[in-house]
N, C-alpha and C positions, 0 to 999 in steps of 0.2 A: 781234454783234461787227462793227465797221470795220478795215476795213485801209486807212490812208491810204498813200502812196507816190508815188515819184517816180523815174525811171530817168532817166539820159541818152540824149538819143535814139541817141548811135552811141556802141560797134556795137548794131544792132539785134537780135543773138541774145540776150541776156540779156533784155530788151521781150519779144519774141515766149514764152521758156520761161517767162517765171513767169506772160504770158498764158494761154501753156497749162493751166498748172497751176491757175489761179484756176479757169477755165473746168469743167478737170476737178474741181474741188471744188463747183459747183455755186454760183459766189458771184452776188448780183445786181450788177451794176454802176448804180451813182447818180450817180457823177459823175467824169470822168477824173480816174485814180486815187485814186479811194474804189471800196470794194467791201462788200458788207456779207454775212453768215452767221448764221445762228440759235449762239445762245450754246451749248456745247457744248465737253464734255476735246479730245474729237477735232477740232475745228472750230479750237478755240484750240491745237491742237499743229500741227496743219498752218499755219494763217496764221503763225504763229512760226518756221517751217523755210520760208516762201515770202519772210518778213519777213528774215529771215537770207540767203536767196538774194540778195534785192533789195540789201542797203546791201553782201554782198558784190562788187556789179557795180558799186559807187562810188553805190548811191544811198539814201534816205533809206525807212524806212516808220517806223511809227506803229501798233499796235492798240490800240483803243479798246472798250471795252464800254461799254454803254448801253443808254436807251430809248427806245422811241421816242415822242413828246409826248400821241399819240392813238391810240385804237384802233383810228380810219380810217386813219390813216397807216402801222400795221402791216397792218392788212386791204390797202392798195392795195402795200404789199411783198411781203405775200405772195403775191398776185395774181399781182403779177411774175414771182415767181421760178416758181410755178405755169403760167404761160402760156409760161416754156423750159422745163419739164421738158416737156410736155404736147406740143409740138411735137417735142422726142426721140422720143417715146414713140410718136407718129403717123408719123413717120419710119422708127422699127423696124417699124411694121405694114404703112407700105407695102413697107418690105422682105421681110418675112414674107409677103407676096401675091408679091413677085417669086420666093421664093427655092422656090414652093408652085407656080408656072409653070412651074420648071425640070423639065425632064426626068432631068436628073442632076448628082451635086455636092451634093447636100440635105444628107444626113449632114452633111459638112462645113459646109457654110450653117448648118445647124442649131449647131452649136457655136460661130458668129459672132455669132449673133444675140443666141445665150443670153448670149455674155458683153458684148454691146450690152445686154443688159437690167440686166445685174448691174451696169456702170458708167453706166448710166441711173441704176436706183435707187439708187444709192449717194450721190449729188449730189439727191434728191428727200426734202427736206424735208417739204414742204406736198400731200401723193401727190393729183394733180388726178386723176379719171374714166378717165383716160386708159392711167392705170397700169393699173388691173385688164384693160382691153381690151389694152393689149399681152400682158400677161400670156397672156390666155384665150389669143391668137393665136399667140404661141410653143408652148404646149400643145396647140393642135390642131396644128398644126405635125410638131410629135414624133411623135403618134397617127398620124399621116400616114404617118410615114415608116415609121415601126415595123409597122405594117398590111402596106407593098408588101415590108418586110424577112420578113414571114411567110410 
């Protein structure tokens, strides 16, 4: 699915939240203001409530379903969207090493992280390598703490 779209640049808060928002759904960006998502109930109710936000703030969207020409050309999108999940996901693990240095605060570390994983994968489509290794990392994690809690 495309989300074509266009805001006015001022004011810039309406630009920046449905930024957010895109971002938090996991969308790739192809080209300012196109966005594109795997076809999907939930995928297409969200872009519809972000597509609603937009022309609410005076500007224009558009979603589009389609395909795409080749099956290199979905293999090198999904690539994409794969190499930001995957940098998420290595992101959380360097935090799971920081939060594994702490002397104290973990508990709660622990509970940040877990739900950095859950809005990681949530937005992870295409699950690169990367996913399981965060995973394992949060779960030694817990082991950890739960061991010094004994």
């Amino acid at each position: 699915m495309l989300l074509l779209f266009r805001l006015p640049r001022e004011p810039s808060t309406p630009r920046i939240a449905v930024w957010r928002k895109l971002k938090a759904l996991g969308v790739a960006q192809l080209l300012d203001g196109v966005v594109a998502l795997p076809l999907g109930s939930r995928n297409r109710e969200q872009l519809e409530w972000v597509a609603s936000e937009i022309t609410d703030a005076g500007g224009d969207a558009t979603i589009w379903i389609g395909r795409l020409a080749s099956t290199a050309q979905e293999h090198e999108l999904i690539l994409r969207m794969q190499a930001l999940v995957a940098a998420d996901y290595r992101a959380l693990i360097g935090e799971v090493e920081n939060v594994r240095a702490q002397p104290s605060g973990r508990r709660r570390s622990l509970g940040r992280v877990r739900r950095e994983l859950r809005r990681i994968r949530a937005r992870d489509y295409f699950p690169p390598p990367e996913r399981e290794l965060a995973q394992q990392a949060v779960d030694e994690l817990a082991i950890a703490i739960e061991e010094v809690l004994v």
